[in-house]
N, C-alpha and C positions, 0 to 999 in steps of 0.2 A: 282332609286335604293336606297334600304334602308344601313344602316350603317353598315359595317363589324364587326364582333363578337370581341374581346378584346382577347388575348387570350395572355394577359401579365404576368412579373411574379408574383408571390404572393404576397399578402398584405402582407408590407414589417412591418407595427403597428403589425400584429398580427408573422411574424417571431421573429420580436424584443422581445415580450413580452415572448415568448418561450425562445428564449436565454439565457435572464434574468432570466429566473423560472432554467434552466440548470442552469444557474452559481449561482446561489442561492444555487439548490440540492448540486453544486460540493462542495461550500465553507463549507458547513455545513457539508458535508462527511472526507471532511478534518479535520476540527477542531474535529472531534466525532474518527477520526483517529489518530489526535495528542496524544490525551486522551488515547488512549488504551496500553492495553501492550500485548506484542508475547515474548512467552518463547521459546529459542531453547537451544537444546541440543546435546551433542559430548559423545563420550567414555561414552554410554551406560548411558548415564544422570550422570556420575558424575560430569561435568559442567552443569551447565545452568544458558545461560545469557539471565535475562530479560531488554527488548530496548518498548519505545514509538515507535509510528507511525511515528517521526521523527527520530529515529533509534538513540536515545539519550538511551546509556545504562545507566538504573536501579539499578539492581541490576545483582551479579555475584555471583553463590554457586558450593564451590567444596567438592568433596568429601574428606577424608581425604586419601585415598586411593589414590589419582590422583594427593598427592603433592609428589613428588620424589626430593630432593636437588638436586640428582645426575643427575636426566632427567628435567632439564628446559624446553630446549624446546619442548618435547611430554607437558606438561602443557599449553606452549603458544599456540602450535598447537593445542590443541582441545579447548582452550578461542575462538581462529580465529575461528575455526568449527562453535562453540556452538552462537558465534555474527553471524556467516552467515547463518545458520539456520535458528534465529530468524528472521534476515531481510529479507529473504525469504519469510517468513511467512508474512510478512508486505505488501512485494511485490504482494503476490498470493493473501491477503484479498483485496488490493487496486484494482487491477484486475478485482476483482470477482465483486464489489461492484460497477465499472464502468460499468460494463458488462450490471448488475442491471439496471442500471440510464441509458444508450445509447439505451438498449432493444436490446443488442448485435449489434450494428452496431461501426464499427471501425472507430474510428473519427481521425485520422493525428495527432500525438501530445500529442494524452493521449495514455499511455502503449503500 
């Protein structure tokens, strides 16, 4: 009798090197994500705050329309808007840009 067929799992050299190339794309997506900036905005853009990819806000512009003494907090309520927007935005391009890199497969642990 000759020798039964192999039928193990994959070469584990050429999984590894895959990995690697993944976590390579991941890091460099990250860093090119840190870098960027996502503007959102509240009350018809008379806020909007701009935040990095680390949702590290930038900057913050109001209308002059939207400062009211006497209504504080309608102002703070649409700052928290105009920051959740943006991070959103941050959210849905990191996403999108995994979606990219996995070739749409959900991998446990990313998004």
């Amino acid at each position: 009798m000759g020798k039964k067929p192999y039928f193990g799992a994959p070469n584990m050299g050429n999984l590894m090197k895959e990995a690697q190339k993944m976590q390579a794309k991941m890091t460099k997506m990250q860093e090119e994500l840190d870098n960027m900036e996502f503007t959102g905005t509240s009350g018809g853009e008379m806020v909007k705050v701009t935040i990095n990819g680390k949702s590290v806000m930038k900057r913050l512009e109001l209308s002059k329309e939207v400062v009211d003494p006497d209504d504080i907090e309608m102002l703070q309520d649409l700052i928290v808007a105009a920051f959740n927007d943006a991070n959103n935005k941050v959210e849905e391009y990191s996403k999108s840009q995994m979606q990219k890199m996995t070739g749409g497969m959900s991998i446990p642990g990313l998004f």
